[in-house]
C-alpha positions as CSV (number, residue, x, y, z in Angstrom):
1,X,23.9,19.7,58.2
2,X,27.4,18.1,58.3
3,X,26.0,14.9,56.9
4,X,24.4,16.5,53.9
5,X,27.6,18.4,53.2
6,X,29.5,15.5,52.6
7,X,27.0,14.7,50.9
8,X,27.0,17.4,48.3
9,X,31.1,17.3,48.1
10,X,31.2,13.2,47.4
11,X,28.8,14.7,44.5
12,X,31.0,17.1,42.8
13,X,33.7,15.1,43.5
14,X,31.7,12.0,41.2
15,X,30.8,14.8,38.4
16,X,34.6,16.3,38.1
17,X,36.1,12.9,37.4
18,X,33.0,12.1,35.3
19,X,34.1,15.0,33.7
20,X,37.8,14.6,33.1
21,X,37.2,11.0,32.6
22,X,35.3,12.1,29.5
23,X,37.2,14.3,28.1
24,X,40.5,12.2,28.3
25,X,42.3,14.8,30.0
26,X,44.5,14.1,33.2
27,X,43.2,14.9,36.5
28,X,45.4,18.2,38.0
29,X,46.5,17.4,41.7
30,X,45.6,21.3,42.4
31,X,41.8,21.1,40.8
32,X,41.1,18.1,42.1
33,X,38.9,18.4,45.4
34,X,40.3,17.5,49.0
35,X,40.0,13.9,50.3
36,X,38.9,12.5,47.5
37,X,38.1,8.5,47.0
38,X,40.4,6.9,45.1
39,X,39.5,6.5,41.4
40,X,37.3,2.9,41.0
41,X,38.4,1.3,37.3
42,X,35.8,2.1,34.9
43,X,34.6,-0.3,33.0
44,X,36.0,0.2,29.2
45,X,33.7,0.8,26.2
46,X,32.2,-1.3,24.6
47,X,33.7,-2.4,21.0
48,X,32.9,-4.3,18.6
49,X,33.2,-8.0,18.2
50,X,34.7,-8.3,14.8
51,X,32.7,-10.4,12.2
52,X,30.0,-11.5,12.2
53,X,30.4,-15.6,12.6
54,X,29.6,-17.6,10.0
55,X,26.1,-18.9,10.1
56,X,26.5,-23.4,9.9
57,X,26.5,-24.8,6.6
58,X,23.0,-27.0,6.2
59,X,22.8,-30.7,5.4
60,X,22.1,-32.1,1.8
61,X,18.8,-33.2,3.0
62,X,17.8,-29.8,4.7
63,X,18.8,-27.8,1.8
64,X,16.9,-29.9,-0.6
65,X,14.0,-29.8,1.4
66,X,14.2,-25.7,1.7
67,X,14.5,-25.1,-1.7
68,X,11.2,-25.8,-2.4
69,X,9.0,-22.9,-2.7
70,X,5.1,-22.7,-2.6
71,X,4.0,-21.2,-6.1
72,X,2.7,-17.6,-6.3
73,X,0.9,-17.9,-9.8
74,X,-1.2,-14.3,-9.3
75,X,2.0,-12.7,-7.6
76,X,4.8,-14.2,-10.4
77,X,2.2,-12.9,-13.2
78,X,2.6,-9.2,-11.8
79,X,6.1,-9.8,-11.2
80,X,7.1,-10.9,-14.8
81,X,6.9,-7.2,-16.3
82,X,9.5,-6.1,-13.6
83,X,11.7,-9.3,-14.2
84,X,11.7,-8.3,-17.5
85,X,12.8,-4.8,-17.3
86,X,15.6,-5.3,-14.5
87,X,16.8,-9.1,-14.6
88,X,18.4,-10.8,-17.8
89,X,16.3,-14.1,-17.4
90,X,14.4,-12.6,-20.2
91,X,16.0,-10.9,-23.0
92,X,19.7,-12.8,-22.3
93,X,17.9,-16.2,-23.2
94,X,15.6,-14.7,-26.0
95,X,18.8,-12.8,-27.9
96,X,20.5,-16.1,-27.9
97,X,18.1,-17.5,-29.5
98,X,17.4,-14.8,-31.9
99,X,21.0,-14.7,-32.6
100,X,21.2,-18.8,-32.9
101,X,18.6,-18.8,-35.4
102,X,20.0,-15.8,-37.5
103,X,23.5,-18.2,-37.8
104,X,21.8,-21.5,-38.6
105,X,19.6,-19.3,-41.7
106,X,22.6,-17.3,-42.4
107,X,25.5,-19.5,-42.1
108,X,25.3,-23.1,-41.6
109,X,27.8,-24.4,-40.0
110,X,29.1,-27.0,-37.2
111,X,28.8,-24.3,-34.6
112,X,25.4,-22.4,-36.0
113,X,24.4,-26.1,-35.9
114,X,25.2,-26.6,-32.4
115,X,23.6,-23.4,-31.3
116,X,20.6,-23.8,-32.8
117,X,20.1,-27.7,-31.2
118,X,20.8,-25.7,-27.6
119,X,18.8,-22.5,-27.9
120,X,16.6,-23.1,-30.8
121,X,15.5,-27.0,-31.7
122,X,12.9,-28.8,-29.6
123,X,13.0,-28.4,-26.0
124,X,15.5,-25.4,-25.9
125,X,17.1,-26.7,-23.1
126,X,20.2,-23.8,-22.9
127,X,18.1,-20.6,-23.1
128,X,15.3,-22.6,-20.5
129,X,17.9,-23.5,-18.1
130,X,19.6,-19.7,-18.2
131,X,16.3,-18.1,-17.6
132,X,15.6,-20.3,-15.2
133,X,18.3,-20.0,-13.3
134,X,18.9,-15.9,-13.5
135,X,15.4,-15.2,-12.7
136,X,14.8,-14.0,-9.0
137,X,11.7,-15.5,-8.6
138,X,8.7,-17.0,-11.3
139,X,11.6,-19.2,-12.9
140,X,9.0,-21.5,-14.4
141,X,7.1,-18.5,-16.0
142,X,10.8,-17.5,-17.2
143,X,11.7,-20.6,-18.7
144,X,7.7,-20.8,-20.5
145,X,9.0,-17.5,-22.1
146,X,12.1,-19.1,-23.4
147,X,10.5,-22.1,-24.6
148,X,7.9,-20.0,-26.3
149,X,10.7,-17.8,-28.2
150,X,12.4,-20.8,-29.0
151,X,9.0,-22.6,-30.6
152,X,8.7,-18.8,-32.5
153,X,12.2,-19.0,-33.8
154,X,11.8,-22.6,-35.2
155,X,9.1,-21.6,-37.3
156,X,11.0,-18.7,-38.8
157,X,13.9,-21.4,-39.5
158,X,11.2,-23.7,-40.6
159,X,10.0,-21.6,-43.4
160,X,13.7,-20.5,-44.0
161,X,15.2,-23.1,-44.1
162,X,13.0,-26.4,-45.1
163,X,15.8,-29.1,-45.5
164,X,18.2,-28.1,-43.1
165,X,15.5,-28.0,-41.0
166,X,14.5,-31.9,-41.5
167,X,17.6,-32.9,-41.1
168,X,17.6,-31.9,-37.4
169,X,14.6,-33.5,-36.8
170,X,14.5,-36.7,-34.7
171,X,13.5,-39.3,-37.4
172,X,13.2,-39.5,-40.8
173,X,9.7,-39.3,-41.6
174,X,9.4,-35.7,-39.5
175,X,8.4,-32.6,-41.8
176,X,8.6,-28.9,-41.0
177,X,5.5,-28.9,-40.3
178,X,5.1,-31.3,-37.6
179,X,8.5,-30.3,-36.6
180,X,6.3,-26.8,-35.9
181,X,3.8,-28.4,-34.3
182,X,5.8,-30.5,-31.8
183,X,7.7,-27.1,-31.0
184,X,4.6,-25.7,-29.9
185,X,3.7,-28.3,-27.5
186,X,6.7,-29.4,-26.1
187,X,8.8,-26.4,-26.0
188,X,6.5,-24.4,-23.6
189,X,5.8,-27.3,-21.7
190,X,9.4,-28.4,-21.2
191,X,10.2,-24.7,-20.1
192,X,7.7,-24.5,-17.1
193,X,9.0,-27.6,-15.9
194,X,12.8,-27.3,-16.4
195,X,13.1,-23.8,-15.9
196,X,11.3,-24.2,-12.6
197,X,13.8,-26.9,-12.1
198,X,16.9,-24.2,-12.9
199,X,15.1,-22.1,-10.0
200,X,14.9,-24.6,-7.6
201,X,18.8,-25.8,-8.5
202,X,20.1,-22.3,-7.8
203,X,18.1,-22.1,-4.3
204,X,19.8,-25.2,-3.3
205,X,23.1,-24.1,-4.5
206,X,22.9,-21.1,-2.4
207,X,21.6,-22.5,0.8
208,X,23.9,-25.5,0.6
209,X,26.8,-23.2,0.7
210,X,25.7,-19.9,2.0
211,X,29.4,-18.7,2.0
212,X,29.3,-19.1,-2.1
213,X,28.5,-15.4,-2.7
214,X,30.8,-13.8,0.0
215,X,34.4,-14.3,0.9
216,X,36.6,-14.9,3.9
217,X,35.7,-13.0,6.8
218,X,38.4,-9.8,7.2
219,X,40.2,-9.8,10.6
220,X,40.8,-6.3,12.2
221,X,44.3,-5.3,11.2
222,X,46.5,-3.6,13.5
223,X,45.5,0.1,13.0
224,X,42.0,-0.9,13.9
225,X,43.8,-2.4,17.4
226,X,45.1,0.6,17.9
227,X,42.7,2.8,17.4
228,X,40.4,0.3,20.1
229,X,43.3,0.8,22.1
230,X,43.1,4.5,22.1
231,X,39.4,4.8,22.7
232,X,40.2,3.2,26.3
233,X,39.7,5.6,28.7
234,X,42.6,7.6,30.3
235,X,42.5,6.0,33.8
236,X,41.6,2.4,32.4
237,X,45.2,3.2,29.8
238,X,47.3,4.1,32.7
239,X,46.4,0.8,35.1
């Protein structure tokens, strides 16, 4: 009987500090029970570790190599329609062209000129490279739209625009109708293969440096100290 009340006093002794502990509050001399242990440090609380470290940058060779991506062709088709609502690989490069081929008709000028070689003439290579390189995925399927709406818009010029039109075409003999032609084959063509290439240029870019879209990591500042400070508990603050 002695033995198991000992027992059952070491046990309330255990829950009242538990208790006090707890609740941060200091332990009354008249509360507390008689011959009690003396108080074992408790281990503090756990905090956290600050931020996260910063994952290795890759080799050249390793990002190259994981850029690459196996081609969904069923699985970029349904995913166009959504890439065209909520991404600007689509209508940014298509309204530059639009807009590049309004100028040249319009106003011909050095700079219309210059747009219309970039986002309009055969291959399109500005309004390619920008939808392939804002699209989140299908970039080659991107950059066949843009080379498609640039083949579209140089017809429109074309039958605009019949001299100017010659003029920009790479030798002398060229018409605006082969001009048409050409834009129909090459355009498309050059926009799977280089807007693929835009896509596969961005995935490098980003694992090569995966610290290019975030900053420096914050350090705690001294109000966060102190307030880890404070969460100590009362008999681990007092040691």
């Amino acid at each position: 009987m002695a033995r198991a009340k000992r027992t059952d006093r070491a046990e309330a002794r255990r829950r009242y500090r538990a208790t006090v502990i707890e609740s941060d509050q200091p332990i009354e001399p008249e509360l507390e029970p008689a011959n009690a242990p003396e108080p074992s440090a408790r281990t503090p609380r756990a905090r956290s570790s600050g931020p996260a470290a910063t994952p290795p940058r890759p080799s050249i060779v390793g990002a190259f190599r994981s850029s690459f991506r196996p081609i969904d062709v069923r699985g970029d088709v349904q995913a166009l329609p959504w890439i065209a609502r909520h991404s600007k690989a689509i209508w940014l490069p298509v309204l530059l062209t639009v807009v590049s081929t309004a100028a040249f008709i319009a106003a011909p000028n050095a700079i219309s000129s210059l747009l219309f070689q970039y986002f309009v003439f055969t291959p399109p290579v500005a309004s390619i490279f920008l939808a392939g390189f804002l699209a989140p995925r299908a970039s080659y399927l991107t950059g066949l739209v843009a080379g498609v709406a640039g083949a579209i818009a140089l017809s429109v010029a074309a039958v605009a625009t019949v001299g100017q039109l010659e003029s920009q075409a790479t030798g002398p003999a060229a018409t605006a109708t082969q001009v048409i032609e050409a834009a129909f084959v090459i355009s498309p063509i050059s926009g799977l293969f280089f807007g693929g290439a835009a896509g596969w240029y961005k995935r490098f870019l980003n694992i090569a440096n995966p610290n290019r879209g975030g900053g420096r990591p914050t350090k705690p500042n001294d109000r966060n100290r102190r307030r880890d400070a404070n969460d100590r508990p009362l008999l681990a603050r007092r040691r």
